[in-house]
N, C-alpha and C positions, 0 to 999 in steps of 0.2 A: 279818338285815340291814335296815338303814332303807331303808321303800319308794323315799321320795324319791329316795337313791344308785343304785336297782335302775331307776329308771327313767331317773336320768340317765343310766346306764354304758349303756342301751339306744341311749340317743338317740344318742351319740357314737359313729360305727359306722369310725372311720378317726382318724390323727392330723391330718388338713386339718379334718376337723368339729371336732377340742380346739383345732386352731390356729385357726382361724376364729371363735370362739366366745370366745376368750380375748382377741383383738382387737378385738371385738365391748364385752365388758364393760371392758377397761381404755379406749375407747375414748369408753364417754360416760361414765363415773366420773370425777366430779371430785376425787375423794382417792385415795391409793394403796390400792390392795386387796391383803390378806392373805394372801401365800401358803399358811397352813393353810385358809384359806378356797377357796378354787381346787381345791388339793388335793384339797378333800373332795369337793367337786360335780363332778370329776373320775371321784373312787371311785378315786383313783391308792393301792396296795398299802402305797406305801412312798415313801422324802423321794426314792431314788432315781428312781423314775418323774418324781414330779415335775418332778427338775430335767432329765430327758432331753427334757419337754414344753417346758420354757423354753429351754433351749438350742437348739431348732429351732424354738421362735419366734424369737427373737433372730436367727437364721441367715436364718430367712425375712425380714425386714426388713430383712438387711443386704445377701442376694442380690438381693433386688430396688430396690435403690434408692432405699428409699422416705425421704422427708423427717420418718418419726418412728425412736425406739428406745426402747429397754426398761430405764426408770432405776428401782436398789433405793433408794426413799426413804422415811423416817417409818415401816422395818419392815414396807415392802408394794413394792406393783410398780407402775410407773404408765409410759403413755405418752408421752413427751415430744421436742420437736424437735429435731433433730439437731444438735450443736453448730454443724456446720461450715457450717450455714445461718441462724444467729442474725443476723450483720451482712447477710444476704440479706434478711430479714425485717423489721429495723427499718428499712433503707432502703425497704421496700415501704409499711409501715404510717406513716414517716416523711412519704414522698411524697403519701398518700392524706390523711394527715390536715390537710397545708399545699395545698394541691389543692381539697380540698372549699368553704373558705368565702374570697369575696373579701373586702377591706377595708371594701368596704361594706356586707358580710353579716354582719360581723362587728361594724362600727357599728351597727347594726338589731337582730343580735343582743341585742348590749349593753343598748341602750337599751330593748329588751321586758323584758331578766331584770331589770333594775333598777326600772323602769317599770309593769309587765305590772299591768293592764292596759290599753293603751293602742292609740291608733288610727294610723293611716296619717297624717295630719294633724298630729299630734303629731309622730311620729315623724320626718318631714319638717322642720318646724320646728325641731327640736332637733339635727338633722342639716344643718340652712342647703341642703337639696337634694331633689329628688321622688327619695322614696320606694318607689315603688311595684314597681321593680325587684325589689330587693332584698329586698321583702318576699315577692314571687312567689319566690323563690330558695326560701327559711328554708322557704315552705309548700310545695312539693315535695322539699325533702330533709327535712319531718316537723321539723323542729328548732321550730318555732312555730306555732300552731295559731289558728282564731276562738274564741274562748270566750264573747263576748255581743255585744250592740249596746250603745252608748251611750245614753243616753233623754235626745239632745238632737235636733233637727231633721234629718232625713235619715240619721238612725239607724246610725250610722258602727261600722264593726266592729271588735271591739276585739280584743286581740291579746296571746297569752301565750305561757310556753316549754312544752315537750312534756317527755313521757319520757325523747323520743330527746335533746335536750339535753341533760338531765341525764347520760345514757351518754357521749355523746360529748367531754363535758371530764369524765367520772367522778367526779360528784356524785353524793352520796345524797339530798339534796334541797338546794331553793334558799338554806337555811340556812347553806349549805357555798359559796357565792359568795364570792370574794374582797371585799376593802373596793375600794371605788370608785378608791381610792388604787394601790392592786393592780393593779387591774385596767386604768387611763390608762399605767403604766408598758408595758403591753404592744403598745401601740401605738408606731408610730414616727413620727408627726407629732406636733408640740408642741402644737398647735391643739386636740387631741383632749378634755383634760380638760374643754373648757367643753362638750361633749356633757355630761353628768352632772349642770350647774351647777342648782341648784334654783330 
């Protein structure tokens, strides 16, 4: 027998250690996993065991309540949210994502990822309004970072997008920014596109 399975079959000393273990691994896998693969780490006899093992997972997830279940996809098993909470869910991520940044953080925004690198001063100016608010926003929610000083007089700090930017409109990088054009449509004041004018 392979040591490896002799010492899994030890580990697992009840079906709550296989059930516990199996929600465990489908649980931070980001692909669906193989039920011959399971199986084996398991040391389950036969297909039968197996699926006595899935069926009271499945059962466990459903007696309790929980917000995930156990979908066959891609020829594996994978964890996924329960339908009946899909429109619970976009309304949650819906609300968080128009929530997070006001219009003028979203002007400020703008004018760094286009701009970047660029100062408080500027940004002001190209905005007709102080700044300084909104810029305090972007650097506590990490969306905009200092990245140098300027090497004019009083040494003004200069100011780019973050990581977290790029996540939060799901860019791969600033390459993936819409055209300027694109991006004025998404405002709702007329006024907006001369922010961008060169």
């Amino acid at each position: 027998m392979n040591p490896e399975i002799m010492d899994t079959d030890r580990a697992f000393n009840s079906m709550e250690d296989r059930l516990a273990f199996m929600e465990a691994v489908l649980f931070v896998s980001r692909e669906p996993i193989s039920p011959d693969r399971l199986a084996d780490f398991f040391a389950c006899k036969d297909a039968a065991e197996f699926s006595e093992l899935v069926e009271a997972f499945e059962a466990r997830l459903a007696e309790a309540h929980r917000g995930l279940q156990l979908h066959r996809t891609g020829g594996g098993l994978q964890l996924v949210t329960r339908a009946d909470r899909h429109e619970e869910l976009k309304a949650f991520f819906a609300v968080r994502a128009h929530s997070r940044l006001t219009i003028a953080s979203l002007e400020t925004m703008s004018i760094v990822a286009y701009r970047q690198p660029v100062t408080i001063a500027e940004i002001s100016e190209m905005r007709g309004v102080n700044s300084i608010g909104p810029v305090k926003n972007l650097l506590q929610k990490k969306m905009i970072r200092i990245s140098g000083r300027k090497k004019v007089p009083g040494r003004p700090a200069l100011y780019s997008t973050t990581r977290e930017f790029l996540k939060y409109f799901g860019l791969n990088d600033l390459s993936e920014l819409p055209s300027l054009e694109e991006l004025t449509e998404m405002f709702e004041e007329k006024e907006q596109p001369s922010l961008f004018s060169v």
